[in-house]
N, C-alpha and C positions, 0 to 999 in steps of 0.2 A: 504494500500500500504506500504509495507519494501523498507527502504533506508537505504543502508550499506555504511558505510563511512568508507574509509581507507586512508593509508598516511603514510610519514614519521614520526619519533617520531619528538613534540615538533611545531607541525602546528598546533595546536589549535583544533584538533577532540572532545575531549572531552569537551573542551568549547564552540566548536559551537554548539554540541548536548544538551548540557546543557541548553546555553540560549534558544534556538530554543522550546526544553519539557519544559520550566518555561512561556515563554512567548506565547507560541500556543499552540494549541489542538494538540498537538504531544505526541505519546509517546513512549518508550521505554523498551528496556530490561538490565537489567543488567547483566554485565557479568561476571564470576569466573578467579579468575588465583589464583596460589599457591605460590608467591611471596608476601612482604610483604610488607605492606602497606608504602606509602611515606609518608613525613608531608603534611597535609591538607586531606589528602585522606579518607573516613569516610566509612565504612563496611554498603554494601548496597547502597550505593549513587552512588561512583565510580566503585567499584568491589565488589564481595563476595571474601571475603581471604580465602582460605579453604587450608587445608593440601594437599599435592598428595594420601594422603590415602583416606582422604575425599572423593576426586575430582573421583577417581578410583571407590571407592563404586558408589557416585553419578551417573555417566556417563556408569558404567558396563565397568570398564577398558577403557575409552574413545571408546568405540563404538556407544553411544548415543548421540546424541550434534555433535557438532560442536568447534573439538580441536586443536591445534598446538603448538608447542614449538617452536618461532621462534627465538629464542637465545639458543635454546639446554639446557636447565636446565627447568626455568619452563614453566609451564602447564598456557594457555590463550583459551576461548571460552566459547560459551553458551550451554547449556541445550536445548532438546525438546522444550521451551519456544520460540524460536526463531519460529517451524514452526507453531506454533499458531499465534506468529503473521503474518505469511504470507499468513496463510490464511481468514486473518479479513481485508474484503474488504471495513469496514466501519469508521474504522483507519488510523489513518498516524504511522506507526512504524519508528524512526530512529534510528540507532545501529552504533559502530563502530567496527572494528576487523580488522586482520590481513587481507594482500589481499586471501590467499591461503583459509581462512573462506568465504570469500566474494566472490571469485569464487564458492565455495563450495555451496553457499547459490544459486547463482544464476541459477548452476546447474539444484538444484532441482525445481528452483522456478523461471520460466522465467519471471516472471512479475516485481519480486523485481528490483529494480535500484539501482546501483552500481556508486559511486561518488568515488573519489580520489580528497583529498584536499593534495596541494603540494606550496613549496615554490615559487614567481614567480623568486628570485633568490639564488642559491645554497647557495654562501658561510652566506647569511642572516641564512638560515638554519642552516649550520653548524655551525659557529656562536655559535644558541641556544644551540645545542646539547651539545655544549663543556663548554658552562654555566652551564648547568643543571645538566652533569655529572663529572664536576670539577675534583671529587674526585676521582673517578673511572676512569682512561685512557683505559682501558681494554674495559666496558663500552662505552665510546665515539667510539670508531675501532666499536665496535661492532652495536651500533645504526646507524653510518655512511653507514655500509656497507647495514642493513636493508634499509634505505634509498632509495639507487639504484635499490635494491631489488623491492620493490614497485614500483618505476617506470620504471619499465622493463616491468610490464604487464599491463600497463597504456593504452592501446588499448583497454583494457577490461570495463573501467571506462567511466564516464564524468567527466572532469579535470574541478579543478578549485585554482588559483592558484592566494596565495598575501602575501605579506610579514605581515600584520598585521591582529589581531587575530579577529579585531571589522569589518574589512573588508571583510575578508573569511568568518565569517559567515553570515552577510549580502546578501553575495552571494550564498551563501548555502541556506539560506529559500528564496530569489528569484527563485533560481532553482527548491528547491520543490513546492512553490505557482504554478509555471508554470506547474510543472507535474500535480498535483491534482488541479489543477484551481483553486482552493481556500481553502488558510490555515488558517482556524479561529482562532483570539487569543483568548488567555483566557479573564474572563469577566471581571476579575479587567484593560484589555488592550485597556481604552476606548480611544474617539477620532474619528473626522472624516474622513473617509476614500478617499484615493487617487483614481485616475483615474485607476491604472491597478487594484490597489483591488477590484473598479468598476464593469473593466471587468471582473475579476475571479469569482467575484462574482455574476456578470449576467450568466455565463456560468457555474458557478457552482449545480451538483443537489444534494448536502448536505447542502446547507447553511442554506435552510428553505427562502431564499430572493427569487421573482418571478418578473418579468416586462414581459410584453406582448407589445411588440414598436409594434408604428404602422407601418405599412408596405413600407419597404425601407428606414427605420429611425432606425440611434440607435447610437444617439453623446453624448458623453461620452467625456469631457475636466478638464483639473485641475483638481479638487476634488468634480463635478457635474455633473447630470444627465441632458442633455435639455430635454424638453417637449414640444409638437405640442400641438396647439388649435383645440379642436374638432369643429363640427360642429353643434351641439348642442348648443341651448343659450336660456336663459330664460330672457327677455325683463318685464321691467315694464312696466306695462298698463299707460295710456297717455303721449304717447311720445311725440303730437303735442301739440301744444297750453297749453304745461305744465307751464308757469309761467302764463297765465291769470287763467287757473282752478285748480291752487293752491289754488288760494281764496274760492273755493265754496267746494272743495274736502275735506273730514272728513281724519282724520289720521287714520294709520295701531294700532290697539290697539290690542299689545300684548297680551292680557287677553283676546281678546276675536276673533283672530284666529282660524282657523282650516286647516287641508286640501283642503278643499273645498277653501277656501278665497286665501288661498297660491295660488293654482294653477291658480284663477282667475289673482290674483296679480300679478303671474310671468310667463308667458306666453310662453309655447316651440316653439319654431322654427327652421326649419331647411335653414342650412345658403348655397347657393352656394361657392362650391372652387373657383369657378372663379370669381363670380361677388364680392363673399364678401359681408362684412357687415359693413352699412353707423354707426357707432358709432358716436350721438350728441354728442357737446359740453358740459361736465358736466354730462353727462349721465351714469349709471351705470346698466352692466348687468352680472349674471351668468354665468358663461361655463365651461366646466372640460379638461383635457387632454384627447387625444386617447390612452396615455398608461396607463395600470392598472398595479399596484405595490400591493403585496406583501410582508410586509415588517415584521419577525421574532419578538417574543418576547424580544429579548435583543439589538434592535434598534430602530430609530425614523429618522424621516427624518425633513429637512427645506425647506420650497421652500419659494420662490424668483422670482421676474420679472428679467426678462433680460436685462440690462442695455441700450440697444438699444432701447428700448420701454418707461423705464423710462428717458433716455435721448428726448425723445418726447415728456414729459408730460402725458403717461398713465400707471396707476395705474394695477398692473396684481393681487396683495394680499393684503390684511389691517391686520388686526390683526389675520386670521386663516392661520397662514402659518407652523403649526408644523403638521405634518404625525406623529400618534400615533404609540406603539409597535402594530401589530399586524394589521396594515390597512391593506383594502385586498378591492380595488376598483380603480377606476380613483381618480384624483387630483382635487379638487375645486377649483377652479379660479374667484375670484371678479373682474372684469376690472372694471375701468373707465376713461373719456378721462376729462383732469384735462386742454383742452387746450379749447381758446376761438372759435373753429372752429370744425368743423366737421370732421372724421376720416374715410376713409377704411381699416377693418384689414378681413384677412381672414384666414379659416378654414387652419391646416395642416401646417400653419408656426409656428417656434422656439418662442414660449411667454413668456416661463417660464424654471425654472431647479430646481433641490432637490438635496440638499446635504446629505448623509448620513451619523450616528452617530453610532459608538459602545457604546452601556448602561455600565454602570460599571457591573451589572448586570441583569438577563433578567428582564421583568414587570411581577409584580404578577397576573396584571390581564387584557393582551392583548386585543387591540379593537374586534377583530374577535370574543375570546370568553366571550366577556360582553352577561350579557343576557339580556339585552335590549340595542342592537346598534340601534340608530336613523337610521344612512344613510347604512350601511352594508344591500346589496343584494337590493339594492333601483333602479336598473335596469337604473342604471344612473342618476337617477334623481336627483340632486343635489341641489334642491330646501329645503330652511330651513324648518326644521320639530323643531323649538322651542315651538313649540305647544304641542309637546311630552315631556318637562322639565314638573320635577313635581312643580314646581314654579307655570307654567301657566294652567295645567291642575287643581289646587287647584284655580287658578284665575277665569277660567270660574265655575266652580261647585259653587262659592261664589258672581260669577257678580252677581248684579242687573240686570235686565231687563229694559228696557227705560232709566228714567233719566232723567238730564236737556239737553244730547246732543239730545236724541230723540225727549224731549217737543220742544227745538229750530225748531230742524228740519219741526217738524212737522206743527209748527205756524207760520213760513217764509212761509211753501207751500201755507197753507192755504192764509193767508194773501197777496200771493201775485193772486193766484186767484179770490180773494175777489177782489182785487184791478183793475184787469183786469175786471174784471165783468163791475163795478163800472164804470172804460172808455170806458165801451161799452153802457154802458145805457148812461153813459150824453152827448157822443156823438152821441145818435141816440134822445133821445128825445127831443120833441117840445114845450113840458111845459116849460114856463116862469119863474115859481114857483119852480119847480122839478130838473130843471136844475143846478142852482147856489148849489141846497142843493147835489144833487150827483156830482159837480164837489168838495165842500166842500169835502162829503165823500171820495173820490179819492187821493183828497190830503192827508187824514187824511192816507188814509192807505197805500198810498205809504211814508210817514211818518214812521210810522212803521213797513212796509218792511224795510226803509233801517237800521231803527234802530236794527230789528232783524239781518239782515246781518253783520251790524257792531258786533252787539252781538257774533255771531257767527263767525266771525274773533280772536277778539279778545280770546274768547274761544277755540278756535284752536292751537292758536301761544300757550295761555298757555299751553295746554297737549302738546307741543311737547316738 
């Protein structure tokens, strides 16, 4: 997209285009005149200086390009360069010139847009002019009159209009972010991004950024995206009667997971929108957002619970709350209810929000194209795959088999079957003899059941 910027002399064109091509993906053309260079002015930066003989060869006697004399001496406009860039749809071009170019331009090229940046009062204006051309009174009449000039055909433009130069162009890259929906800055322009940037850049289809909201949702506040609770949750196994079979349950041993255990462990369920889901005291379960993000090589995201929720005592993130360059999935959500009672949350309400990051520059090596992403294309499933760390896949290849937690195990079973045996015979038999000796026995081995239990508590608590 071409953006012609014109104006009176001394309104800041050239320095709003400036900042605007240094600090965003913006670019431009430069342009020729045959007038000679002011202080500060640098050959190629600001203008090409060329002779009129030059200019005449270049342009084919100014039939080529885009020329004018608009003080009647010298020669101002661009070259062929200009309809190249009008027609690269994959660009932001912005230029400035004279208005009679900038009609010229639009002419031929109806899509270009046309700005006028103007003083919002005159004599501020003039003013400048007569600063700057001090020396020259001839000069001053003469920019003055250019002036009115330009705003005679200011109909043709979209006006934008301020007495200072850091303020026009503020306004000037708001204007273009709204026309292209989103103006990327360059990548030393890091920081996280505000609410309309948000927007442009949701609506934007160059950014390389994607969200897919879920449906009849898309809140966008300050400098955060909200996120909706899916309906999807992964429950750990023994919910009920979980502080008494604490004691008798083995711990999750990283080393020697798998798939298969995981999914035992973490159990899917699907939640109603309406009834919701009873969240114990203390309990903690998986679930991910319903929207799926997208999120480019040269950015990262943060999420965070929503203050509403942690103002209740429930936990929405712990320590995985960074969105990598390059995610391309739903958001994972750890909940848990951190209060002494029982909680209903449900599916499709606001739990959570991500802020987004410009990188200084992009990641060399984005989540999407790792070639071994754990959770990428995992069809939702958001269930830990730390089993696929080469830590613990070197951990199972080297376990042992059995051990002392198996030997335990397997001599409390035994023994306590023994044991039971044991109160079945001395309660059933009639020998005088036999009796005292199997109630002996009984003792003995419930003796050493509970010693193995003990055993096995305390061996517990250590490996955790």
């Amino acid at each position: 997209m071409l953006f012609v910027i014109a104006g009176p002399s001394c309104v800041g064109k050239s320095y709003a285009i400036g900042e605007i091509v240094h600090n965003f993906r913006a670019r431009t053309v430069v342009p020729f005149t045959t007038r000679l260079p002011r202080d500060g002015e640098a050959e190629g930066v600001h203008y090409h200086f060329r002779s009129e003989q030059e200019l005449r060869r270049l342009s084919a006697a100014f039939t080529n390009g885009y020329w004018v004399q608009p003080f009647g001496v010298d020669w101002y406009g661009y070259t062929s360069a200009v309809d190249a860039a009008a027609h690269d749809h994959d660009n932001v071009f912005i230029i400035h010139a004279y208005s009679e170019i900038a009609l010229r331009i639009r002419e031929r090229y109806p899509d270009s847009v046309l700005v006028l940046l103007d003083f919002e009062r005159s004599l501020i204006g003039e003013a400048r002019i007569r600063e700057r051309f001090a020396e020259s009174p001839d000069k001053i009449e003469e920019r003055l009159k250019h002036a009115e000039h330009e705003r005679a055909v200011s109909e043709h433009f979209h006006v934008i209009k301020d007495d200072d130069e850091l303020r026009i162009t503020d306004k000037l890259r708001r204007y273009i972010e709204e026309k292209v929906r989103y103006l990327a800055p360059r990548i030393y322009q890091a920081g996280p991004l505000s609410d309309t940037q948000l927007l442009r850049l949701i609506e934007s289809n160059r950014s390389g950024f994607h969200l897919k909201y879920a449906p009849g949702q898309q809140n966008v506040s300050g400098w955060t995206i909200d996120l909706t609770l899916s309906n999807r949750l992964y429950i750990p196994t023994g919910r009920f009667f979980r502080r008494i079979r604490r004691l008798f349950r083995r711990p999750l041993d990283l080393a020697r997971i798998d798939d298969v255990k995981m999914q035992r462990h973490f159990v899917e369920r699907r939640v109603s929108t309406t009834k919701g889901f009873v969240l114990l005291s203390d309990e903690f379960v998986l679930a991910s957002s319903n929207e799926e993000l997208t999120i480019p090589s040269d950015m990262a995201g943060l999420v965070t619970g929503r203050s509403s929720y942690s103002r209740l005592g429930i936990s929405v993130e712990f320590s995985q709350n960074i969105l990598q360059p390059g995610h391309q999935d739903v958001v994972a959500l750890q909940i848990k209810n951190n209060l002494p009672f029982d909680v209903v949350i449900y599916p499709d309400s606001r739990i959570a929000q991500v802020a987004l990051f410009r990188l200084t520059g992009p990641s060399s090596a984005p989540y999407s194209q790792n070639r071994q992403p754990k959770y990428l294309g995992s069809n939702r499933d958001i269930r830990s795959r730390i089993f696929a760390d080469e830590f613990f896949v070197k951990k199972r290849e080297t376990a042992q088999r059995g051990g002392l937690a198996d030997a335990l195990d397997i001599a409390q079973i035994s023994v306590a079957v023994i044991s039971l045996l044991f109160a079945i015979i001395t309660g059933f038999t009639i020998n005088l003899w036999l009796a005292p000796i199997f109630g002996i026995l009984t003792i003995v081995s419930v003796g050493t059941l509970v010693s193995l239990f003990v055993a096995n508590i305390f061996r517990r608590r250590g490996s955790r």
